[in-house]
N, C-alpha and C positions, 0 to 999 in steps of 0.2 A: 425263255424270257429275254425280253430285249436291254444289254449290259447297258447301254444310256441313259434309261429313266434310273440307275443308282448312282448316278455322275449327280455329283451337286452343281448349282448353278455357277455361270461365270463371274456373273456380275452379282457381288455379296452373298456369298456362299453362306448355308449354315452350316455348319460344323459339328456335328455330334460325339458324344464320347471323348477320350481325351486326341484332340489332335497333337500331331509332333511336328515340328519344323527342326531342320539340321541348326545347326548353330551357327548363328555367322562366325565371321575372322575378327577377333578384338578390333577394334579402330573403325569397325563399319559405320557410316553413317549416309542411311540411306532410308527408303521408305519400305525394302520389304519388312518382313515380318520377323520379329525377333523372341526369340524362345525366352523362357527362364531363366535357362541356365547362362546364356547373355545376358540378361539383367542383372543377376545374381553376379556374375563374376564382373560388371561393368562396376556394380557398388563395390566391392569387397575391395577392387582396382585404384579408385576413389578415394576410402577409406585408409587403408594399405600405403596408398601412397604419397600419404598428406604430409606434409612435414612434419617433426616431432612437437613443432611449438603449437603447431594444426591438431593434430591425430589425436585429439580424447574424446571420439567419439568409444572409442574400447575402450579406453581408461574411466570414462565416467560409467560404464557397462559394468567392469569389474566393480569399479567401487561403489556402485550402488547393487553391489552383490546378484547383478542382473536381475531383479526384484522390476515385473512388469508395474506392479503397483507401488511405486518407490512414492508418487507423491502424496498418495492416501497413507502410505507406513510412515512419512516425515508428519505430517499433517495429524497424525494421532499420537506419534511420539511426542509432538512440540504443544496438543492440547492442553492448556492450562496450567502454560506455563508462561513467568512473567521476567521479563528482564531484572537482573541482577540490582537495579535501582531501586531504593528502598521507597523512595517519595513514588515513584512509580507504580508499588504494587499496594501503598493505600490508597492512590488514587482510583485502583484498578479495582479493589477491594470495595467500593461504596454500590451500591445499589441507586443510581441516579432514576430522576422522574425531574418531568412538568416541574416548574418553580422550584427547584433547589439547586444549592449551586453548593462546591467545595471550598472547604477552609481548615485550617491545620492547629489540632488543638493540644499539639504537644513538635516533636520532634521524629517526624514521619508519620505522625497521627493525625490523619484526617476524618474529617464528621461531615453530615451535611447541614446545611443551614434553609429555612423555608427566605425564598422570594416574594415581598409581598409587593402590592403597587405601588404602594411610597417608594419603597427599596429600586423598584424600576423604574418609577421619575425620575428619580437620584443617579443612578444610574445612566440615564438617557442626555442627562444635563450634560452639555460640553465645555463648563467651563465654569470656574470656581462661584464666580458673580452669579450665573443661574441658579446653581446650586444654593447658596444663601439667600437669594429671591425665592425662590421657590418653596424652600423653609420658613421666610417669614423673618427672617435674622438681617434685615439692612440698615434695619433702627436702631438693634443692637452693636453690629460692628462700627455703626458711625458713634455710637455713643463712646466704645472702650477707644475709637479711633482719637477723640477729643480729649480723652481724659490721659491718653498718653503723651498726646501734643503738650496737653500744659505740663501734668510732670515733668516733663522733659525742661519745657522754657523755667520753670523754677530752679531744675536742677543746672541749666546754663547760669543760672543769675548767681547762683548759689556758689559756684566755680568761681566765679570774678571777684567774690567778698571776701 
C-alpha cells in the first residue's frame, strides 16, 4: 500500500483523533499552532501576575466557594427578600392592578386605593385654577374671596377707632 494516500492534505489538513503539537516557548507570538498547555499556562501567567490590587480573579473563585452556579445560589438566596426599610416592604407588600394607586393608612401601613376618572381629571390638571374649574368651585372661591376682602376692610376700619 502506497504510504501517501495516509499523508493528510497540505493545504487544511483534517486532523483526526487527538492531534499534538510541541509547546511553544512562553512569549511566542506568531501564527503557528499553539497547544493547550500554551493557553493554559499563557492564562494562569496573566492571572498569576496581575498585581495584588488586579488579581481577584482567584479571590472571587475562592470566595464564591468556586460554586459554577454562584449566580443562580445568590439569586435564590436573596429571593423574597426585601430591603431593611420598613415603607419599602408595605409597599412591596400590596398587590397592585389597573387603577389603584398607594397610600399609607397608618405608620408603614399602606392599602390601596381605587382610581376612578374624576380622580384622573384631577390628577391630570396642572395647576390649582384647572383644578377648581374643573370642579365647578370658581363661584365659590370668588364668593369666600369677597367676603374676606370685606372682613378685612371692617377689621381695618375698626383698628383706627
Amino acid at each position: 500500500m502506497d504510504e501517501t494516500n495516509k499523508k493528510a492534505p497540505l493545504n487544511s489538513p483534517a486532523l483526526t483523533g487527538t492531534p499534538t503539537t510541541p509547546t511553544a516557548p512562553k512569549g511566542t507570538n506568531n501564527t503557528q499552532i499553539a497547544s493547550t498547555a500554551y493557553v493554559m499556562a499563557a492564562i494562569a501567567a496573566l492571572v498569576d501576575s496581575s498585581p495584588d490590587a488586579l488579581n481577584t480573579l482567584n479571590e472571587l473563585a475562592a470566595a464564591l466557594g468556586n460554586d459554577p452556579n454562584f449566580a443562580t445560589t445568590m439569586t435564590k438566596a436573596l429571593a423574597g427578600k426585601q430591603p431593611k426599610d420598613a415603607t419599602l416592604t408595605a409597599l412591596a407588600g400590596l398587590a397592585t392592578a389597573a387603577d389603584k394607586f398607594p397610600y399609607f393608612t397608618g405608620n408603614d401601613v399602606a392599602s390601596l386605593a381605587t382610581l376612578t376618572k374624576v380622580g384622573r381629571d384631577i390628577l391630570a390638571k396642572s395647576t390649582v385654577a384647572a383644578v377648581i374649574e374643573y370642579l365647578g368651585l370658581q363661584e365659590t372661591v370668588n364668593r369666600a374671596r369677597n367676603a374676606v376682602q370685606k372682613e378685612w376692610r371692617y377689621l381695618v376700619r375698626w383698628a383706627y377707632f
